[in-house]
SETI-544088 format. One record per residue: y, x, z of N, C-alpha, C in turn; residue in three letters. Coordinates in steps of 0.05 Angstrom, whole numbers, padded with zeros to 5 digits, always signed. Layout:
% SETI-544088
YXZYXZYXZALA
...
//
This chain:
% SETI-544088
+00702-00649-04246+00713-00648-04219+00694-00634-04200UNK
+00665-00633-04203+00642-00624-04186+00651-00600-04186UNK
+00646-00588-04226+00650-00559-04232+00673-00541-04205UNK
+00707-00564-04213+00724-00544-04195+00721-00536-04166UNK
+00712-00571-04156+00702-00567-04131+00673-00537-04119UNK
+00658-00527-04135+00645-00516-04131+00658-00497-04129UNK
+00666-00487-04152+00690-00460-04148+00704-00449-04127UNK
+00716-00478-04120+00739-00477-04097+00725-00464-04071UNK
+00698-00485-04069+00677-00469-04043+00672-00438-04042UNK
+00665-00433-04072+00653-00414-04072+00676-00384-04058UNK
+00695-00387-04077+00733-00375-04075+00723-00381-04043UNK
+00733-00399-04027+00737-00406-03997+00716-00388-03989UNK
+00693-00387-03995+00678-00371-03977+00682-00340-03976UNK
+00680-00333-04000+00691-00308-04004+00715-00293-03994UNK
+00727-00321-03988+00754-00305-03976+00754-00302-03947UNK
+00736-00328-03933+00728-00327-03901+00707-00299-03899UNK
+00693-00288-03916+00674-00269-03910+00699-00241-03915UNK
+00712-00241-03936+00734-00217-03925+00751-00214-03906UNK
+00763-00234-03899+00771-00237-03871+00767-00225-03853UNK
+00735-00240-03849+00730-00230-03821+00726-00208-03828UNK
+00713-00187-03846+00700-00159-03847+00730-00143-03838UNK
+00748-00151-03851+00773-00140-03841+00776-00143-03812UNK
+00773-00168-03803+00775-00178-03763+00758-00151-03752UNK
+00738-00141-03764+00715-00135-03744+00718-00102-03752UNK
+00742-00086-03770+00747-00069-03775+00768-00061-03754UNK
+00790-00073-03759+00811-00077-03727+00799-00081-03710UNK
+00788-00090-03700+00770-00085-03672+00768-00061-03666UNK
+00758-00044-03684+00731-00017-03678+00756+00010-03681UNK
+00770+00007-03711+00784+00032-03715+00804+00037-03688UNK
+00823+00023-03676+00847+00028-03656+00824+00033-03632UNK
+00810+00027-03633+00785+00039-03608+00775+00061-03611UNK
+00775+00076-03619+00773+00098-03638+00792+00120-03634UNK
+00813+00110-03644+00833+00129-03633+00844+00126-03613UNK
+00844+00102-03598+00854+00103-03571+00836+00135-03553UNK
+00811+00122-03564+00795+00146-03545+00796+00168-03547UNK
+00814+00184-03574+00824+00208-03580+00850+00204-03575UNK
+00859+00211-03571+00892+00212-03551+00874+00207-03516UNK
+00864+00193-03511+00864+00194-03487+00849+00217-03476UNK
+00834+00233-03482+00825+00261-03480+00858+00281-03476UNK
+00874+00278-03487+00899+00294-03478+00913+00291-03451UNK
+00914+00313-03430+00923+00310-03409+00950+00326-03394UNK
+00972+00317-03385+00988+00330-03376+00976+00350-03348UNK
+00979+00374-03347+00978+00393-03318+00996+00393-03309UNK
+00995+00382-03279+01011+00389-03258+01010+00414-03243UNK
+01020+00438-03248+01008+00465-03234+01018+00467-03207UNK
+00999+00474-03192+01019+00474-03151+01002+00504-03145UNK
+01016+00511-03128+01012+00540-03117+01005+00535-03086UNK
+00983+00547-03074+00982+00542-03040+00993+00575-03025UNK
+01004+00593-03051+01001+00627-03036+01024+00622-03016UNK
+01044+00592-03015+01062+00600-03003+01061+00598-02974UNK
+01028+00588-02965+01026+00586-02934+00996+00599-02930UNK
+01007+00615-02919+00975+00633-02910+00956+00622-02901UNK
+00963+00600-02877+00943+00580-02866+00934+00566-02878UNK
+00942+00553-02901+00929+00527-02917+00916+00544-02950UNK
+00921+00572-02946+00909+00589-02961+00879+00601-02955UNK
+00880+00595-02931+00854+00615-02916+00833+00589-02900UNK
+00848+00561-02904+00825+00555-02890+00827+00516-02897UNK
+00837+00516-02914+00846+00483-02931+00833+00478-02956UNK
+00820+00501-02971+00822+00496-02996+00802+00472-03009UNK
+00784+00467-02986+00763+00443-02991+00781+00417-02984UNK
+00804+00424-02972+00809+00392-02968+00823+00387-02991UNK
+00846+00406-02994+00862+00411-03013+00844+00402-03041UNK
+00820+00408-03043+00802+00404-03072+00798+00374-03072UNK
+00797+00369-03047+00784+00338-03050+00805+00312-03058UNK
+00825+00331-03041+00851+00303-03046+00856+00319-03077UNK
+00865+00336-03092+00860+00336-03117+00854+00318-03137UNK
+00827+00316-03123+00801+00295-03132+00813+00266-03140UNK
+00818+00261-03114+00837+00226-03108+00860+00229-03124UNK
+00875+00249-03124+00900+00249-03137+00897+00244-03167UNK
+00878+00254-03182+00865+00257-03207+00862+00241-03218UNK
+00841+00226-03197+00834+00197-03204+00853+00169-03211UNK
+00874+00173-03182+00897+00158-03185+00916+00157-03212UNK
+00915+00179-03217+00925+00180-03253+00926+00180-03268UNK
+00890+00183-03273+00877+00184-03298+00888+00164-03317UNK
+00912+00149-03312+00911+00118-03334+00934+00133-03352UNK
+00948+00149-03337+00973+00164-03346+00973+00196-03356UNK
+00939+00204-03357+00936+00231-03360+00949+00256-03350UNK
+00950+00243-03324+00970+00266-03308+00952+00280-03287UNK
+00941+00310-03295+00925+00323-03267+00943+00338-03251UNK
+00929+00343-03232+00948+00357-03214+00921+00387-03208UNK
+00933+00411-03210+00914+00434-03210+00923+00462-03200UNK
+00917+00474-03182+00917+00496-03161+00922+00520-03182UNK
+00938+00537-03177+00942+00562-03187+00947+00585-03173UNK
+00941+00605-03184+00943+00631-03175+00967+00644-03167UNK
+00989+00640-03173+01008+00646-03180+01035+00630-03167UNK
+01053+00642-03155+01076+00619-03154+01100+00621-03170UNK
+01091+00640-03194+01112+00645-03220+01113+00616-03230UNK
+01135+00601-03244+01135+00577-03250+01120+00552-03234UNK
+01110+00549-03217+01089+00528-03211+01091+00524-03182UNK
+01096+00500-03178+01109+00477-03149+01090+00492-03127UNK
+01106+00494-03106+01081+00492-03078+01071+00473-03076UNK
+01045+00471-03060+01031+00448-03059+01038+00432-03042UNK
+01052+00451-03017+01071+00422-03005+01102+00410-03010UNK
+01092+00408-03035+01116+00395-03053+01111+00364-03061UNK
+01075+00367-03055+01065+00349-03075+01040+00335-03041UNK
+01031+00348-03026+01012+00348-03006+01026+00351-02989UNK
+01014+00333-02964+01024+00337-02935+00997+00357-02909UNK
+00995+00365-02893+00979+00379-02884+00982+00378-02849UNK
+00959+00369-02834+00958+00366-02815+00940+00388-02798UNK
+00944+00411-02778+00928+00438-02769+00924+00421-02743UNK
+00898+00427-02734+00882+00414-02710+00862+00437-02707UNK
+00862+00455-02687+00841+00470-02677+00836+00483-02703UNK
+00846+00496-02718+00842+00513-02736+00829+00497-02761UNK
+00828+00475-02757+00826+00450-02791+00852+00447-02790UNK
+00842+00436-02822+00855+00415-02835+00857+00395-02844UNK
+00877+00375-02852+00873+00353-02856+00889+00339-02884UNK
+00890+00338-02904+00910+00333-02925+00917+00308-02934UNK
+00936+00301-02939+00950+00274-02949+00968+00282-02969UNK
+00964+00257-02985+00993+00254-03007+01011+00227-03001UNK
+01026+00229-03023+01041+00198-03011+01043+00197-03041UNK
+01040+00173-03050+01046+00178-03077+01067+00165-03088UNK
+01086+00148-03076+01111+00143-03070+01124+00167-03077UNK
+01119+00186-03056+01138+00209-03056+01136+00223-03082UNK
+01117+00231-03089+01109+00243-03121+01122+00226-03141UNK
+01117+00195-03144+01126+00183-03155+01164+00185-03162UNK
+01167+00194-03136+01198+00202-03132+01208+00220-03150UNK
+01188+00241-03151+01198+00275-03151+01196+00263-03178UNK
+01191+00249-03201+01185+00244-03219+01166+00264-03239UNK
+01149+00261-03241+01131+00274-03253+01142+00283-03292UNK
+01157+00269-03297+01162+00282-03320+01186+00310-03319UNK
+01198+00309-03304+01208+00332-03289+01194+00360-03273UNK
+01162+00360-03265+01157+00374-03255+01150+00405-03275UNK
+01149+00420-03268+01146+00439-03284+01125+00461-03272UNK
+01110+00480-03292+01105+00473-03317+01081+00449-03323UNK
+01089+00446-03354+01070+00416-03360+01062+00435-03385UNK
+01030+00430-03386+01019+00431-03403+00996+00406-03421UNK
+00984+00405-03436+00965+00390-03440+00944+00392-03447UNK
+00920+00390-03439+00896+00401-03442+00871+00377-03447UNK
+00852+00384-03454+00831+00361-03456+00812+00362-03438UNK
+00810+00341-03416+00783+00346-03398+00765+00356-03401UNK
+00757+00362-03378+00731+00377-03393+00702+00369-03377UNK
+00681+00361-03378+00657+00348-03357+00654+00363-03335UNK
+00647+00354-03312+00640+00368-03295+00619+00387-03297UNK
+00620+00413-03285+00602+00432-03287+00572+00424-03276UNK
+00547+00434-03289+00527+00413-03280+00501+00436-03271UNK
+00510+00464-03276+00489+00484-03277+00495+00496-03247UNK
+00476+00509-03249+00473+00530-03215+00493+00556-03220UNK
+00504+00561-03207+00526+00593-03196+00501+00612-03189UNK
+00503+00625-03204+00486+00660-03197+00510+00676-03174UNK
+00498+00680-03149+00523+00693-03147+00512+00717-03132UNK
+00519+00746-03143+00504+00773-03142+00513+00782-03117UNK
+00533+00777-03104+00532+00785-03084+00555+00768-03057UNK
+00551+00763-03048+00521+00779-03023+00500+00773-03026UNK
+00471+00790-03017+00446+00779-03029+00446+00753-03005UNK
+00422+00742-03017+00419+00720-02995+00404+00727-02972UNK
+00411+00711-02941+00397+00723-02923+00391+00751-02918UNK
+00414+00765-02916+00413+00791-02909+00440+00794-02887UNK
+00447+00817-02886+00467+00833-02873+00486+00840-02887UNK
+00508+00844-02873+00537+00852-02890+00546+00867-02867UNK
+00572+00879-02871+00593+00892-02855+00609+00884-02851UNK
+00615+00865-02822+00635+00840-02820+00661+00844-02829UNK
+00669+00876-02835+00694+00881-02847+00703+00882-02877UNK
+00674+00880-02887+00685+00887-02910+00664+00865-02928UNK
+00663+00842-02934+00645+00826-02944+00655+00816-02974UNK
+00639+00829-02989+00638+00814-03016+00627+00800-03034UNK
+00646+00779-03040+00631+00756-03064+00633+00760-03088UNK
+00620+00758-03106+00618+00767-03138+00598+00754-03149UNK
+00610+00740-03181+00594+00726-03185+00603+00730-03219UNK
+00584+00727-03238+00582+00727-03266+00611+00724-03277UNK
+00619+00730-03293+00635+00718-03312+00628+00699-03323UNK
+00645+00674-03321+00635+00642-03341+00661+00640-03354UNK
+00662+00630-03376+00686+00612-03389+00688+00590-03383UNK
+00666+00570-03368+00669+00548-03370+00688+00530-03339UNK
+00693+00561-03325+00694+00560-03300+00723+00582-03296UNK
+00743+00560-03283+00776+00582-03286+00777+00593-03260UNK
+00769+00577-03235+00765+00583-03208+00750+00570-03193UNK
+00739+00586-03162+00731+00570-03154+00735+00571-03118UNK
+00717+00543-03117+00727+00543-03081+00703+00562-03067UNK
+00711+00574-03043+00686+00580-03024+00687+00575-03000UNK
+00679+00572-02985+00673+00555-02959+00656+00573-02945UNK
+00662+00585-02912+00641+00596-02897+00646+00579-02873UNK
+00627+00585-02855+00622+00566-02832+00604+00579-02814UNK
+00604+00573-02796+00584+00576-02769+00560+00556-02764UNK
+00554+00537-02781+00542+00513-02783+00531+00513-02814UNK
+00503+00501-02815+00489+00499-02827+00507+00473-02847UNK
+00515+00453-02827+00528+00431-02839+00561+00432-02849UNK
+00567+00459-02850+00598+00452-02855+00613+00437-02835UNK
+00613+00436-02809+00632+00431-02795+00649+00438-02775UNK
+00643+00462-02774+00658+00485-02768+00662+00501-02786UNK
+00681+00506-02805+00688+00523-02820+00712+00546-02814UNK
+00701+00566-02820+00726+00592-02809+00743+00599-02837UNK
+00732+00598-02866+00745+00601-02887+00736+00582-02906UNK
+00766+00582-02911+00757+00559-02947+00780+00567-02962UNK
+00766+00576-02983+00802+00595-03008+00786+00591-03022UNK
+00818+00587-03050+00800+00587-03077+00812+00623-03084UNK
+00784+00620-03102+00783+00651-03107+00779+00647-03136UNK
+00805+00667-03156+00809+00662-03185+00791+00697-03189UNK
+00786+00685-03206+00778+00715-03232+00749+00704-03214UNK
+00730+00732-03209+00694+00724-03204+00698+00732-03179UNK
+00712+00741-03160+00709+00754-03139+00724+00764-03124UNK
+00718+00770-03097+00740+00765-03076+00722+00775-03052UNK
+00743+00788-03037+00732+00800-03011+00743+00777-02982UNK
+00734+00767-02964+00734+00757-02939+00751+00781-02923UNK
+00769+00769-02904+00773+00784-02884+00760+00788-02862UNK
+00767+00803-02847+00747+00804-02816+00740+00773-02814UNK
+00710+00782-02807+00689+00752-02793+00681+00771-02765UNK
+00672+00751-02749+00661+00765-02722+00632+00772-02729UNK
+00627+00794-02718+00607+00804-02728+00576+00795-02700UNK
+00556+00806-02708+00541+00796-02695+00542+00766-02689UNK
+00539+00759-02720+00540+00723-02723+00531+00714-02745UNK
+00512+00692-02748+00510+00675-02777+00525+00662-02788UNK
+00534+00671-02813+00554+00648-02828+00533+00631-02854UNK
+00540+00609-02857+00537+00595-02878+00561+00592-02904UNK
+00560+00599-02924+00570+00598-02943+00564+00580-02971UNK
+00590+00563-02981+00585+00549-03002+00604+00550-03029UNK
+00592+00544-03058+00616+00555-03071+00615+00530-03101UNK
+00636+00522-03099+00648+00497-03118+00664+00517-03147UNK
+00644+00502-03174+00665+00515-03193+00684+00497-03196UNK
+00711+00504-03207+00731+00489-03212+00739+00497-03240UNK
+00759+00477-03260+00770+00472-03280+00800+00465-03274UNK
+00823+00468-03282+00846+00453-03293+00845+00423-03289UNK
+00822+00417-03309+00817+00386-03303+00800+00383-03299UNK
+00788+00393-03282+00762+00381-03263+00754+00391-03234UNK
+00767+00375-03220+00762+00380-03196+00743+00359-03179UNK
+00731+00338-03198+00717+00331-03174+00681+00333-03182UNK
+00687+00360-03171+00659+00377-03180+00635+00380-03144UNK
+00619+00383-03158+00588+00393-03139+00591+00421-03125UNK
+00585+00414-03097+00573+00456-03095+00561+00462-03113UNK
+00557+00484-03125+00537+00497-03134+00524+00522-03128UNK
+00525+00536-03112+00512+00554-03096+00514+00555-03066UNK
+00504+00570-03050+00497+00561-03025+00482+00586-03014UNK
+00489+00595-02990+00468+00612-02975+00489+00624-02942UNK
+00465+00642-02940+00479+00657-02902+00479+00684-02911UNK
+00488+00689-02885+00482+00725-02874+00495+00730-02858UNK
+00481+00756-02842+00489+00760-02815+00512+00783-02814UNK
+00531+00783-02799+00543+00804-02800+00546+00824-02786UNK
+00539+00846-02791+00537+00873-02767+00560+00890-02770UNK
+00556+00906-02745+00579+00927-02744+00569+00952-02758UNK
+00542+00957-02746+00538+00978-02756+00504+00981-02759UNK
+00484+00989-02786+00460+00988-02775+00459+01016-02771UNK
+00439+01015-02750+00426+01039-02731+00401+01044-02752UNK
+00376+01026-02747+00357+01034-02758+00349+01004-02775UNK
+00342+01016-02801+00329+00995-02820+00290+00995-02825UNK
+00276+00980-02823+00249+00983-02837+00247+00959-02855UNK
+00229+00957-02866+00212+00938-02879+00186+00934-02880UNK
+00176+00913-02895+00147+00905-02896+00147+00886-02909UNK
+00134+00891-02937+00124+00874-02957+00139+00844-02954UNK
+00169+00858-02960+00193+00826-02966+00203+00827-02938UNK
+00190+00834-02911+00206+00830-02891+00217+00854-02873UNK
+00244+00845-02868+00264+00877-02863+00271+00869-02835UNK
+00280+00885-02820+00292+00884-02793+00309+00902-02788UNK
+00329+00892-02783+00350+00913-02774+00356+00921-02735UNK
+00367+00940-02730+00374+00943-02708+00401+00940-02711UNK
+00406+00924-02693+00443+00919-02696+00454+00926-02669UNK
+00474+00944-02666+00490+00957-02634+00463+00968-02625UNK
+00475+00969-02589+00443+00979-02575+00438+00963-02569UNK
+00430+00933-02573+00412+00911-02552+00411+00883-02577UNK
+00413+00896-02596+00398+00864-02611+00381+00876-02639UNK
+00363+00860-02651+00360+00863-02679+00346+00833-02687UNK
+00356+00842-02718+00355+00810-02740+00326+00820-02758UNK
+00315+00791-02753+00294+00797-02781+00299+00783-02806UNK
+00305+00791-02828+00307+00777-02852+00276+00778-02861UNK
+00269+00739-02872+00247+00737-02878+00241+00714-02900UNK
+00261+00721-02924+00262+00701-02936+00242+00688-02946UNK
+00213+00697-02953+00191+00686-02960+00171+00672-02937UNK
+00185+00667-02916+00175+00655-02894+00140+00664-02887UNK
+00137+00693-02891+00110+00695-02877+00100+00699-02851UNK
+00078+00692-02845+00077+00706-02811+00081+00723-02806UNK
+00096+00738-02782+00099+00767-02783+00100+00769-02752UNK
+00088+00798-02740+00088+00790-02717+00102+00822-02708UNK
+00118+00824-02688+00134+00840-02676+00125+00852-02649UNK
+00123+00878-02650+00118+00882-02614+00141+00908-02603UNK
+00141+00893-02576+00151+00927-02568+00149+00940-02542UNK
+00138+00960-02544+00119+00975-02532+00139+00998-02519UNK
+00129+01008-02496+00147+01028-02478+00134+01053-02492UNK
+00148+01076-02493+00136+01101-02498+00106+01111-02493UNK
+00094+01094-02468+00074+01098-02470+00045+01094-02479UNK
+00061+01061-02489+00042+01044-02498+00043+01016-02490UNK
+00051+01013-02472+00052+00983-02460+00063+00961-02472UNK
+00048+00937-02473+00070+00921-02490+00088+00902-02473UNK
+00113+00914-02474+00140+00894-02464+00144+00867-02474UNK
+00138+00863-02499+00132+00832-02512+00122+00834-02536UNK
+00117+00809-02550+00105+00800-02566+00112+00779-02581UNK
+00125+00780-02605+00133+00750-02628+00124+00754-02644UNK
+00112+00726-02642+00106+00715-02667+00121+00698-02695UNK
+00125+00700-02717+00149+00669-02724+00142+00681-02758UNK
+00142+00659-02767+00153+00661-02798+00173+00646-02814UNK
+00197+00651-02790+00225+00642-02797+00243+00656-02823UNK
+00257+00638-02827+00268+00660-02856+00292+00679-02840UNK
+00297+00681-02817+00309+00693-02799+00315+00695-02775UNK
+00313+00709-02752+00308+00705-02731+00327+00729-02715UNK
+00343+00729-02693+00361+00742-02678+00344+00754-02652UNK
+00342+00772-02644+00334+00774-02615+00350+00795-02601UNK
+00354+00783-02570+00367+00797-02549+00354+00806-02541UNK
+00359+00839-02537+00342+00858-02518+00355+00861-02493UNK
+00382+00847-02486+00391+00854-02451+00376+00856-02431UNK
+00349+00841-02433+00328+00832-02415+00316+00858-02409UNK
+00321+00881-02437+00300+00906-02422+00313+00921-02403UNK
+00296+00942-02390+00320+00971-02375+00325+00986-02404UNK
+00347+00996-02396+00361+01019-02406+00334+01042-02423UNK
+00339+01050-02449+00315+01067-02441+00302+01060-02478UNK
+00282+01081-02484+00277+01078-02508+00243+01065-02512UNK
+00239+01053-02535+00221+01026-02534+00216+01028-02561UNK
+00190+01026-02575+00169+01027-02600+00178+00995-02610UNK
+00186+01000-02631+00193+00969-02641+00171+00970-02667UNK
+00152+00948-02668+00134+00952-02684+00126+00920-02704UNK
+00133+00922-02725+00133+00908-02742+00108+00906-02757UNK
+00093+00880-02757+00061+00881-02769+00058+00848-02784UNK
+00052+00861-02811+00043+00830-02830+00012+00839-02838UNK
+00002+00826-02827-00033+00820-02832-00043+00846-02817UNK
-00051+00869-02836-00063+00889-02832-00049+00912-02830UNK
-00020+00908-02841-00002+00934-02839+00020+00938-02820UNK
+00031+00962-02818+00047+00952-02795+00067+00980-02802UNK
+00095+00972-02781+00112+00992-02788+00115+00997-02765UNK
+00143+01027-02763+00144+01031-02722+00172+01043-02732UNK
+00192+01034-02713+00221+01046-02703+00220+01051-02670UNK
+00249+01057-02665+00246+01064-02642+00275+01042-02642UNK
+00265+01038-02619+00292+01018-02611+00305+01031-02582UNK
+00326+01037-02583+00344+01052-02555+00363+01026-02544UNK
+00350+01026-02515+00370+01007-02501+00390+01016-02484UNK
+00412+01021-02482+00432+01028-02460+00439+01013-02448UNK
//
């Protein structure tokens, strides 16, 4: 009787230890694949070409509610993503509401209403696999940084990436982004601005974007001034000065050295004197008479000379 009894334990245990190895297999495998299927995502494509205004100066808000929208659906793998094009693909205020205040914007969804339009109806649907947010720096060749442009004709250009389908850019009058004059997304690497006012600093910022990833980082950043026309250019070892119209000039100084500026009447006299080792600096000459003036540019021991004409 011991003998069977032992058996029986032994059998019983054996069979509680396959069991569970099986319990603790189901656990792991459907976890597994849950997490592959859930990498597949439906695209919602929307087009903004169909309003010039929310084309030229929304596209950061437009990116952000994106963002929210994205998030809101992630359980259902449904993005919603900006296109080039309004061949097949919804306007965006199909899907977004948009509020204009002093030349902003302001964006809302309702998701009721989307919910309405029914999303398995929207067209086109594709499916794609997320992809991480972009995490590297934007080279972007042009405009250089801290320099001058031609307020008419300003261009952005930047590398070819694969990892990157479009992106946002943002200019402003403010260091902080809160006055902004343009925000467009710009497909392929590059894109020209329309007229900016010239004789002005802009600040510029530029977000890569994905299909499925919009809730991405700036990644590049910089200014420049815009002129109508330069008159006369010099330099000095990294630092340049332009004459801009007849009564102003800019110093670009991106390595922040001391540099000191004079300007002197034809005969010698000195009318003023700056000092600064700003990485850029504007000055008004209205203050002088009419009349031509030695503009003289000096870092340490060397020095350069233009002529500056005031009318």
């Amino acid at each position: 009787m011991v003998k069977y009894s032992h058996r029986f334990i032994g059998f019983f245990i054996f069979l509680v230890s396959f069991l569970l190895s099986d319990t603790k297999a189901e656990t792991t495998f459907p976890a597994t694949t849950y997490q592959d299927t859930s990498l597949m995502s439906k695209i919602i494509r929307l087009s903004s070409n169909n309003n010039p205004q929310i084309s030229t100066i929304c596209a950061h808000k437009i990116t952000e509610t994106l963002c929210e929208l994205n998030e809101l659906y992630l359980d259902q793998n449904i993005t919603f993503s900006i296109h080039e094009s309004e061949t097949g693909v919804l306007p965006v205020d199909s899907v977004l509401s948009f509020h204009m205040d002093n030349n902003q914007c302001r964006v809302y969804y309702d998701k009721d209403n989307i919910d309405k339009i029914g999303l398995d109806k929207l067209n086109p649907v594709e499916r794609q696999k997320p992809v991480k947010a972009y995490s590297g720096q934007l080279q972007v060749t042009k405009p250089a940084e801290n320099t001058t442009v031609y307020y008419k004709d300003i261009l952005f250009s930047l590398p070819e990436n694969p990892e990157i389908d479009h992106y946002l850019l943002d200019v402003a009058t403010d260091a902080q982004f809160t006055r902004t004059v343009k925000s467009i997304f710009v497909f392929g690497n590059q894109t020209k601005l329309d007229q900016l006012n010239k004789n002005e600093m802009f600040y510029w910022r530029i977000k890569p974007l994905h299909p499925t990833q919009y809730c991405q980082e700036y990644r590049a950043e910089g200014k420049f001034f815009t002129v109508d026309i330069h008159v006369k250019t010099m330099s000095l070892f990294g630092i340049s000065l332009y004459t801009i119209g007849p009564t102003t000039f800019f110093v670009n100084n991106p390595e922040h050295k001391w540099y000191t500026i004079e300007i002197e009447s034809l005969e010698g006299k000195i009318i003023s004197k700056i000092e600064s080792n700003a990485s850029h600096k504007i000055f008004d000459a209205n203050e002088y008479q009419p009349g031509h003036y030695f503009v003289k540019l000096r870092y340490q021991k060397f020095d350069n000379t233009t002529i500056l004409t005031v009318r």
